[in-house]
N, C-alpha and C positions, 0 to 999 in steps of 0.2 A: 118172690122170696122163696128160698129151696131151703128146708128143714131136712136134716137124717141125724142119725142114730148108729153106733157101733159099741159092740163088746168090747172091751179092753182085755188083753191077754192076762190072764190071772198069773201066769207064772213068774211077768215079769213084776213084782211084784212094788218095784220102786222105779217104773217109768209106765209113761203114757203111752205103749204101744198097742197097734194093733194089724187085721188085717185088710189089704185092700187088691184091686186087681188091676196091673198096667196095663195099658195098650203095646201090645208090640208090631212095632210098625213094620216088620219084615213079612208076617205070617197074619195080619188085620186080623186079631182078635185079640181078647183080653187073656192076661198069666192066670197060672193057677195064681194062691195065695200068693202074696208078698209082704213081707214085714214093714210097718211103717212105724218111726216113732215120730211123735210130738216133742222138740227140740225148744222149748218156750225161750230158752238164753240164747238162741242161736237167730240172726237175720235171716241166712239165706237159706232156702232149702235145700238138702244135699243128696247129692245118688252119686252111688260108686260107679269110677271111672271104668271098672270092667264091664258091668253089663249096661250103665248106661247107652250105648251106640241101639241095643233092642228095645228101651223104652223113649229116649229123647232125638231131640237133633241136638247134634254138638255145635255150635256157633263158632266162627272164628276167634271172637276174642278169649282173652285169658286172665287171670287176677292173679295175685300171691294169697295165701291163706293159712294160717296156725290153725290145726283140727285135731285135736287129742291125741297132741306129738309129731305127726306130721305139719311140716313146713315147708311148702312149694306151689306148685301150680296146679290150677285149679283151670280147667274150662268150664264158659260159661253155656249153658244147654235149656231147652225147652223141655218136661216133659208131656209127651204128646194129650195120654188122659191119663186118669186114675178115677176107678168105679168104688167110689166107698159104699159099700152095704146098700149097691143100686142107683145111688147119686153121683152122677159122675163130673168131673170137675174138666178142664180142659187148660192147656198152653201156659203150664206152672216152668216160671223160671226157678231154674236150681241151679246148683255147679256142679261138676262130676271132680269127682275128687278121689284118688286111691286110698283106699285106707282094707283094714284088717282089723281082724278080733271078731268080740261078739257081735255086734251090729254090721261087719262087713253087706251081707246082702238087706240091710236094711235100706229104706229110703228117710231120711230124718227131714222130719216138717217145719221147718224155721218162719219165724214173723213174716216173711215175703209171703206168705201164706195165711197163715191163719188169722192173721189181720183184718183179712176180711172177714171172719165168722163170729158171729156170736157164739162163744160158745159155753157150755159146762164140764168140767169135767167132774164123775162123782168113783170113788171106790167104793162107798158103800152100796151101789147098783152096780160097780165094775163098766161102767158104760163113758161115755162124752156124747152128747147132743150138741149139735150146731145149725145154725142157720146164716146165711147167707143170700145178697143180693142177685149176685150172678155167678157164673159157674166157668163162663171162658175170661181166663185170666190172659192179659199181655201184657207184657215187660220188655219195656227197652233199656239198657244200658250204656250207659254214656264210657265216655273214655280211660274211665276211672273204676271203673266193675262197680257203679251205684246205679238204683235202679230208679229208674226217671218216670216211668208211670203204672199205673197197675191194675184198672180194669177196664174192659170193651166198654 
């Protein structure tokens, strides 16, 4: 069992975000910061199609998807790790999806994900605490962009 702990951004002050560091697979090591939010209404996890190629593998397949006005395609991707505040997670399926605005270089953490944590979230500490069983996630997808299993 893996327990950790993160600060939640104060500024955003009506979402659960926070930060964490990807693996970029061109250059083997981890980003500076990078913005994550916790997406609770959202399935899938999502990273934008621009710089997704530096943090996931892109897979062949592809879905349709309605995403905060955008409506189109979506490829389906791994991403490689993500070090949250030292615990690092591994081989999270997401989609990479274009989008813009304020959350553009965000990563948004959808149920494929946090499903598996226990987790808290508090404002009055500004934090989330979670724990979880294991930490390399895999995901296969069938022919239909649903996700058919979900831990090693």
């Amino acid at each position: 069992m893996f327990t950790f702990s993160i600060d939640l951004d104060k500024t955003k002050a009506f979402r659960y975000a926070f930060s964490v560091k990807l693996w970029n697979i061109e250059s083997k090591r981890y980003s500076k910061n990078k913005n994550v939010m916790l997406d609770t209404g959202a399935f899938n996890t999502i990273i934008n199609k621009e710089f997704a190629p530096l943090y996931a593998k892109i897979l062949k397949g592809e879905t349709h998807v309605a995403l905060g006005g955008y409506v189109g395609k979506a490829n389906y991707c791994i991403i490689k790790k993500m070090n949250i505040n030292g615990h690092i997670i591994e081989n999270i399926g997401a989609l990479a999806v274009p989008f813009d605005g304020e959350l553009k270089y965000h990563v948004l953490i959808g149920a494929n994900t946090i499903n598996n944590w226990k987790f808290t979230i508090s404002r009055q500490e500004n934090n989330l605490s979670a724990t979880e069983q294991r930490t390399n996630y895999r995901y296969c997808y069938n022919s239909k962009g649903q996700v058919m299993s979900y831990q090693e």
